[in-house]
N, C-alpha and C positions, 0 to 999 in steps of 0.2 A: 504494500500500500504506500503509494506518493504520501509526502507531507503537503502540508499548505502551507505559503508563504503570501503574503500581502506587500507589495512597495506600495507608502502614501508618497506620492511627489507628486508635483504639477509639472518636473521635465522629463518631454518625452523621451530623450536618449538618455536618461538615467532610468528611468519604468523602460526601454529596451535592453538595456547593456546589464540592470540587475534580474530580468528577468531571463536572459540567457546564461548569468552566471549561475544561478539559484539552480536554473532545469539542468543544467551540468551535476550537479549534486544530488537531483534526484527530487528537486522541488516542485510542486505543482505551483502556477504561481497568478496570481488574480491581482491588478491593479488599480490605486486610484487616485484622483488627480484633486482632489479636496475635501475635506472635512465634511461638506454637505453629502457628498457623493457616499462616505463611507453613511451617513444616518440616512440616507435614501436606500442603502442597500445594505441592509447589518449585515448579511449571508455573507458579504468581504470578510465579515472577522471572524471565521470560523476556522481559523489557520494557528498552526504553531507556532511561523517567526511572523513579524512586522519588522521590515525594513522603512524608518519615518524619516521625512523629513524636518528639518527645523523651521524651516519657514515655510506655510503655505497660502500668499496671499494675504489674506486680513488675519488667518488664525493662525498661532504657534502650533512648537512641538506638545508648549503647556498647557495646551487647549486640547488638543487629541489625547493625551495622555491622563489627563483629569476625565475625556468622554471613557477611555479604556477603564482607566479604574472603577468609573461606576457601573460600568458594565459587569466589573470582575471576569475582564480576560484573563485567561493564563498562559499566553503568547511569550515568548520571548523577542525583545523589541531591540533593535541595533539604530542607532541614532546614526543620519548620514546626512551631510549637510558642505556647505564650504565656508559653514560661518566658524569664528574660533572658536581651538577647546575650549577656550573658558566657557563662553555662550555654553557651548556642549555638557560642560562640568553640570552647571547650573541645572539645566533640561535632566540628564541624568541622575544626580541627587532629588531633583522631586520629583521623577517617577523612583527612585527606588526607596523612597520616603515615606509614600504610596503602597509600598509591597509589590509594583511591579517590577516583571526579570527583563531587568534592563541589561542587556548582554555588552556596551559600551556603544562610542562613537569611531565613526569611521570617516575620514574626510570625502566627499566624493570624488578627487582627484585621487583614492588611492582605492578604488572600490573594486576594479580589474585584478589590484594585486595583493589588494590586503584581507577581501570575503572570507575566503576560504579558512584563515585563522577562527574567524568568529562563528564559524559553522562547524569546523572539526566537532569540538565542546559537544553541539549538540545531537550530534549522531550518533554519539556515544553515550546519551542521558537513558535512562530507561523509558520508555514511552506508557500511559495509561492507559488500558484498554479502551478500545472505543465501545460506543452501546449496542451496534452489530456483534465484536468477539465477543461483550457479558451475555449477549441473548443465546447465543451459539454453546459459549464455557455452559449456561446454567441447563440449559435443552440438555445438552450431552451430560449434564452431572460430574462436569470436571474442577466445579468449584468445593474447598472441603474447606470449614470451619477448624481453627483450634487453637489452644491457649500462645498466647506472647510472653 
């Protein structure tokens, strides 16, 4: 089974170029190009990574990551942007302030050659069964109870 990945940007050759790095890895990958666009279609956040950007238009990264958390996604979010780290620093201390898995910042002049660091981690995490294998594990009786 593909993962889901999401890029929020408004540039198109950055929702191309992360979208052909991501499907190299094994990503499925669905994009979008503003804040309204992800509340007109919530079905976008139904993915493991969010690749966001810092600036989209009239709204931040602080604004999408305030909509995530009340969402209570459990995405892991990689911040990509060409503004500085600091801006970045900022953005990623309150989403990880929040409880979200802010995996870091990535500049987008380094996105060709620095992704792949921030995706290793993930491939290697354990994944939560989805509700298709619980229906499947419990039909078949291959789920078993017992003391911790």
């Amino acid at each position: 089974m593909l993962s889901g990945a999401l890029i929020i940007d408004d540039d198109c050759s950055v929702q191309l170029l992360g979208r052909m790095l991501l499907r190299q890895h094994g990503y499925q990958v669905v994009t979008a190009s503003s804040f309204g666009e992800l509340v007109r279609q919530p079905d976008l956040l139904n993915v493991e990574l969010i690749l966001l950007d810092l600036g989209l238009g009239e709204f931040t990264s602080l604004d999408i990551l305030e909509y995530l958390y009340d969402l209570r996604l459990n995405a892991s979010i990689l911040l990509i942007s060409n503004y500085t780290e600091e801006t970045a620093a900022h953005a990623l201390a309150a989403g990880e302030a929040k409880g979200l898995k802010m995996l870091g910042f990535l500049s987008k002049s380094k996105l060709l050659t620095g992704l792949t660091t921030f995706l290793g981690p993930l491939k290697k995490a354990p994944k939560a069964p989805t509700s298709v294998e619980l229906a499947k594990a419990i039909r078949e009786q291959q789920l078993f109870l017992g003391k911790v």
